[in-house]
N, C-alpha and C positions, 0 to 999 in steps of 0.2 A: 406268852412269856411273862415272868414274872417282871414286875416295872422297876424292883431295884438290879435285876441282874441286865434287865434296858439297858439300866444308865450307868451303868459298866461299861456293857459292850458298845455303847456311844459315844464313852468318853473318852475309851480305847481307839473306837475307829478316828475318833477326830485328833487323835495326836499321833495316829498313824497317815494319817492324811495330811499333819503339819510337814510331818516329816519327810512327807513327798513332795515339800515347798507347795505344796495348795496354798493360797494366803488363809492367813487365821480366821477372817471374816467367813470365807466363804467354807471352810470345815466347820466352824460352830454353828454358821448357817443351816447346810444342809444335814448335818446328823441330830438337828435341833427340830427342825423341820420332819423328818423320818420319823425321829424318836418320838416327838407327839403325837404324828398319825398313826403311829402303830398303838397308841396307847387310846388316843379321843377320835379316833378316824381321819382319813386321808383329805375330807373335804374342810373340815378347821385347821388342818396341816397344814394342808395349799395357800388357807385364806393368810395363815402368817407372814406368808411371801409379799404380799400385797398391804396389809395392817401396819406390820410390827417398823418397813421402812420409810410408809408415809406418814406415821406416827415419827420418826425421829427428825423427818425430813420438816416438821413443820414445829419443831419442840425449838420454840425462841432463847430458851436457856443453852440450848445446844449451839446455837446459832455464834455463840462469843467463840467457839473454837476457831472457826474460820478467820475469825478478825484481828484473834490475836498469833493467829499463824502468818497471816499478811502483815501485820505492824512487827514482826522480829524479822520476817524477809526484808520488807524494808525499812528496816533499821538496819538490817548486815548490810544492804545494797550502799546504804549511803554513809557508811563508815562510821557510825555511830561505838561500833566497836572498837574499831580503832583508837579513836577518841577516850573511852572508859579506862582501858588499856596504858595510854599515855599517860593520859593523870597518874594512875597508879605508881607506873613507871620512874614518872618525875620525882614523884614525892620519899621512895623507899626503895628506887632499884641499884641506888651504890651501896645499900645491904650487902651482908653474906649472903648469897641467897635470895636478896631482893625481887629479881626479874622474877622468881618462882612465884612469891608472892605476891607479886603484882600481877599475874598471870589468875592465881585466884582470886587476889580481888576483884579483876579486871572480867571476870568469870561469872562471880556472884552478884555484879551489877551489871552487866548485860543478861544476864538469869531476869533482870527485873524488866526486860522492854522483849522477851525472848518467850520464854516458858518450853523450851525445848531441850533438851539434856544431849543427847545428836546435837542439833544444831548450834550449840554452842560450842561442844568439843571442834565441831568442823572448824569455826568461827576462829579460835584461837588456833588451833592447828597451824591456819594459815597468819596470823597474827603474829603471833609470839613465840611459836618454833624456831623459824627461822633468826629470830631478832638472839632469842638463846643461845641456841649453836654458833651462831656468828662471836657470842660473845663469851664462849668458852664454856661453857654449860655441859654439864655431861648427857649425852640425851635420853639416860633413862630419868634421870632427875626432869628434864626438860620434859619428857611426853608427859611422866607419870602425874606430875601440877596439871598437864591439860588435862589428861583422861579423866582425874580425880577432881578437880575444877569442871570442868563440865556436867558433872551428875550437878550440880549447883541449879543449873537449868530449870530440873524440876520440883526442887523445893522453893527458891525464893519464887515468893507472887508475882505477876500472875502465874500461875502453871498450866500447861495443859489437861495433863496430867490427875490433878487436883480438883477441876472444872468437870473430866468425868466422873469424878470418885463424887462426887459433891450431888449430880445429878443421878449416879445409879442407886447411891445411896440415901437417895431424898434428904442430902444436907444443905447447910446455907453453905454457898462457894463462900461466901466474904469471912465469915467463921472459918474455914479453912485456911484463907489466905491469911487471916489475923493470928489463928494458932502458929503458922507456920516460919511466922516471924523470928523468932526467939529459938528455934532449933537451926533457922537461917545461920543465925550468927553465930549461936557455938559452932556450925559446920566449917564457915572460915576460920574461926578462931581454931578449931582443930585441924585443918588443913597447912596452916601457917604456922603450928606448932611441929607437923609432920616435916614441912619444908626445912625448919631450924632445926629439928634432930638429924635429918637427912646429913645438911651439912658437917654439922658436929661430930658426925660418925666420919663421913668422906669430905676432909676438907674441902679435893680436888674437885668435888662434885659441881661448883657452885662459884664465879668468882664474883669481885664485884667490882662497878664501874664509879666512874666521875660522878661527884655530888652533881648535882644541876643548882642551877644559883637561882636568887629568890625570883628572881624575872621570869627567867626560863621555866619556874613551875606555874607561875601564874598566868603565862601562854599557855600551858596546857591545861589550867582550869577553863582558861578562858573558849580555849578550841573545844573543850569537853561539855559546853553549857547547856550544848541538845542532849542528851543524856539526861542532865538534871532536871529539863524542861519534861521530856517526853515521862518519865519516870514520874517526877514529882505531879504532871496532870491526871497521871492515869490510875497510880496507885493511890495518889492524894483525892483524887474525887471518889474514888468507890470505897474509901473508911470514912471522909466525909459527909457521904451521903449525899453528895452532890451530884453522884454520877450513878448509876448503875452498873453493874457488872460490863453487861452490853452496851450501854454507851462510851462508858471509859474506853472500853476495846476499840467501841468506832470514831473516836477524838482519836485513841492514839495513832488508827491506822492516817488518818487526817494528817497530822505532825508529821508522823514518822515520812508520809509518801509528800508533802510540801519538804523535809530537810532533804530528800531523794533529789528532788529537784531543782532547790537552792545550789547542790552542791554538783548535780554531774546534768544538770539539763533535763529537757525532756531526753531520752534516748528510749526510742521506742523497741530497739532487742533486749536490753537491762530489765525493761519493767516487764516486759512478756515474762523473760526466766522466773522472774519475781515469783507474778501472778502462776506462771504454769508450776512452780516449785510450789507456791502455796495452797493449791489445788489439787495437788497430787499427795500432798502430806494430806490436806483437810479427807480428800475423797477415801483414802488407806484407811482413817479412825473412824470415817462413818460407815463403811463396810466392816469395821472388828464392832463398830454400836450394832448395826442390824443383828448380825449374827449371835454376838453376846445377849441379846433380848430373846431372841427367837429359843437360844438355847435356854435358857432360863427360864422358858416356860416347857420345854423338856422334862428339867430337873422339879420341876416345879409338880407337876403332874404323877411322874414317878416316886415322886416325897424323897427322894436320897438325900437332900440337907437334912432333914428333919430325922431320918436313920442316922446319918451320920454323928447328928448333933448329942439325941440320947444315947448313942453306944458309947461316944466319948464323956457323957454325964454318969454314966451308969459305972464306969472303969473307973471312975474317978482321976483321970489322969488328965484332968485341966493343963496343969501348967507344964505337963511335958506335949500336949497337943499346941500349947502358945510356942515352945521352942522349935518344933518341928513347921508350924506355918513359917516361923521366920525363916528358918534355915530355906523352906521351901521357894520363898520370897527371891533369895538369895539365889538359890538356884534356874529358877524361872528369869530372873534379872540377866544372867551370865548367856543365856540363851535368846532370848527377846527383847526388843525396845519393848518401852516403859511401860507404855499402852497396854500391850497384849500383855504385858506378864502380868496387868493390873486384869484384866476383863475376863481372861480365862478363869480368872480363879474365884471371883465376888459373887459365883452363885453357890459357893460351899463356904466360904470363911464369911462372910457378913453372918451367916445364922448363927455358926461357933463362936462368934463374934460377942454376937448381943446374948449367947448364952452365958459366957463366962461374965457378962456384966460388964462389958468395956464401954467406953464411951467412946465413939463411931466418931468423933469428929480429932481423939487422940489416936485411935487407931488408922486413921487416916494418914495422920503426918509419920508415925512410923510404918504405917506400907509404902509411904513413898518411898522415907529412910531406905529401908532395907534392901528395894528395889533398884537403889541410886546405888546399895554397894556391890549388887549382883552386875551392875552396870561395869564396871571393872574388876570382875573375878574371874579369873580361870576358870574353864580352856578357852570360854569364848570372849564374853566382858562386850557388849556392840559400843564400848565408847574406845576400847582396845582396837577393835576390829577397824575404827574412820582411821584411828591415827595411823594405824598400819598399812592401809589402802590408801593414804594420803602422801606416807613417805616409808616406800617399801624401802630404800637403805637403812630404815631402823626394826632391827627384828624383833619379833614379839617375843621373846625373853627378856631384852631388854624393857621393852615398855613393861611387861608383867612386874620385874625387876624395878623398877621405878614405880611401883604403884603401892609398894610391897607398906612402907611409912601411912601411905593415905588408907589402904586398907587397915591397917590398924586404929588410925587415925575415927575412920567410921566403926569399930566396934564400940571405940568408949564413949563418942555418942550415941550410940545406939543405947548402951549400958545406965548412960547418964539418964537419958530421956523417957526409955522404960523405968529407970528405977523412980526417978519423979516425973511425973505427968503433970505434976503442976507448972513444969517450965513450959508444957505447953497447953493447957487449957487456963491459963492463969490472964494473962494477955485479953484473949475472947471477954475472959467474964465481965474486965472492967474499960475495957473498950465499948461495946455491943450492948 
């Protein structure tokens, strides 16, 4: 069989196999695994089985996922959230609107001890929903701050996220986390703009509460100061250079599981969930690593990037191929956490990639970009999907209906940060 009409029909059967809920690891795996023995033979096929996961299982750069899955467990365990949240709260929630934006603030810096875009949507779900609705909130306005506050997760540093893109694409993670800074911030700034149109359209949407007096916010700096700690060690030593990637991670887990225990004891069922929630997340991304490697040398063999890359050279149609990856992005986003819709796709777009002349470490922060707004797009959105499963009396119209601002919201950064690339490779250069 011809090797591009292969990896066709392999890349066919592996999103017909998604779609039969196979986990994504284990369909990229096995038609990756196929695909190349049908091409280099059965017994270098096999050995991939055995190579490609005792190679990740011992990749030390890979090793900072687990640790920073364990220090945003516990950090939600011991209410560090909560904490972020208040602050916010105190300082801006007798706003129009306020609690909304304190909801993304409160979002964007737990994003900074978390690196999970889930896991933060979850976090606030239970945080700041209910504190909303209590306080007359409309609850599309209410979910749509969280759902659209949550993709926050996987841009500000650390990211999970980021940590793969970093290693699949042989970059420096610290360069990503430092590019990613400055798209960080317009993301709230835009979010917080969305929030203030929001109300401006629907007054009703949104009320506001009692100033808090100068005491009452400085109790809540004061209760918020593990946040600042945990944050300031981890991000602060790895642009530093005092830390490592991977050590920062294993300080923060250090902090974050000592303020776990300051505040609720030792409680040996608390920290099982902990540990078994952050083993079940780490075990999910290292079976989509096996399998994205395995298949990747499928692709790799059959040369399909490389057709791909010169028919879209030869068409001349560059920059309608860059709008169709994004859309694509988006698509994949609305269907998939972050992960997979990042891993399926990086063994066809990185070559199209480095063809068009992009720089891999901008193109990074808008694959996340893009990913974070498929994360809240119709029909599916997986940050739509917790809050709807978290509080099925609010229907997914409404939450679609409340995201409606933040989606927009993420166009004209997307708009902004394609159009100059130097907001985020600008940072890197005089950092680094």
């Amino acid at each position: 069989m011809d090797p591009l009409v292969l990896a066709g029909l392999g890349f066919a059967v592996m999103l017909g196999m998604i779609a039969l809920h196979v986990p994504i690891g284990i369909a990229m795996g096995f038609v990756g695994m196929g695909g190349f023995a049908m091409v280099v033979g059965w017994g270098p096929g096999l050995s991939l089985l055995a190579s490609e996961p005792a190679a990740t299982l011992t990749n030390l750069n890979l090793a900072v996922i687990p640790l920073f899955m364990l220090m945003g467990n516990l950090a939600a365990a011991s209410g560090l959230a909560n904490d972020v949240y208040n602050i916010a709260h105190a300082f801006i929630g007798h706003r129009k609107g306020g609690l909304a934006t304190a909801t993304v603030l409160g979002c964007g810096g737990f994003g900074a001890i978390c690196g999970s875009g889930v896991a933060t949507t979850a976090t606030f779900g239970r945080v700041a929903l209910p504190e909303m609705l209590e306080r007359g909130y409309s609850p599309s306005l209410a979910t749509g701050s969280i759902a659209a506050g949550g993709t926050l997760g996987i841009i500000v540093p650390p990211s999970t996220i980021m940590v793969l893109y970093a290693i699949l694409t042989e970059q420096f993670v610290v360069e990503l986390f430092t590019a990613a800074l400055i798209p960080a911030v317009l993301a709230i700034v835009c979010y917080a703009g969305a929030v203030r149109l929001s109300v401006m359209i629907n007054p009703s949407a949104a009320t506001g509460i009692e100033r808090r007096s100068f005491r009452e916010r400085m109790i809540a700096l004061r209760n918020g100061w593990g946040v600042v700690v945990l944050a300031v060690v981890v991000l602060g030593g790895i642009y530093s250079g005092i830390f490592t990637v991977n050590e920062a991670a294993s300080v923060g887990v250090v902090i974050a599981f000592l303020f776990l225990i300051a505040r609720h004891g030792i409680n040996l069922r608390q920290l099982a969930g902990v540990l078994v929630t952050s083993a079940t997340a780490t075990a999910m991304i290292y079976v989509m690593v096996f399998g994205a490697t395995i298949f990747s040398y499928f692709m790799a063999v059959t040369d399909a990037p490389s057709f791909i890359v010169d028919g879209i050279a030869g068409s001349g149609m560059s920059s309608t191929a860059v709008i169709v990856l994004l859309l694509l992005y988006i698509v994949l986003g609305a269907f998939f956490d972050e992960v997979a819709a990042m891993i399926i796709t990086l063994p066809f777009v990185i070559p199209l990639v480095q063809q068009f002349g992009f720089d891999l470490v901008w193109w990074g922060i808008i694959n996340v970009i893009v990913i974070e707004i498929g994360m809240i797009t119709p029909p599916i959105g997986i940050n739509v999907m917790v809050l709807n499963a978290m509080r099925r009396d609010i229907g997914l119209p409404v939450i679609y209906r409340g995201i409606l601002p933040f989606f927009a919201a993420d166009l004209v950064r997307l708009a902004i940060l394609f159009t100059f690339p130097v907001l985020t490779l600008w940072l890197p250069s005089v950092v680094l």
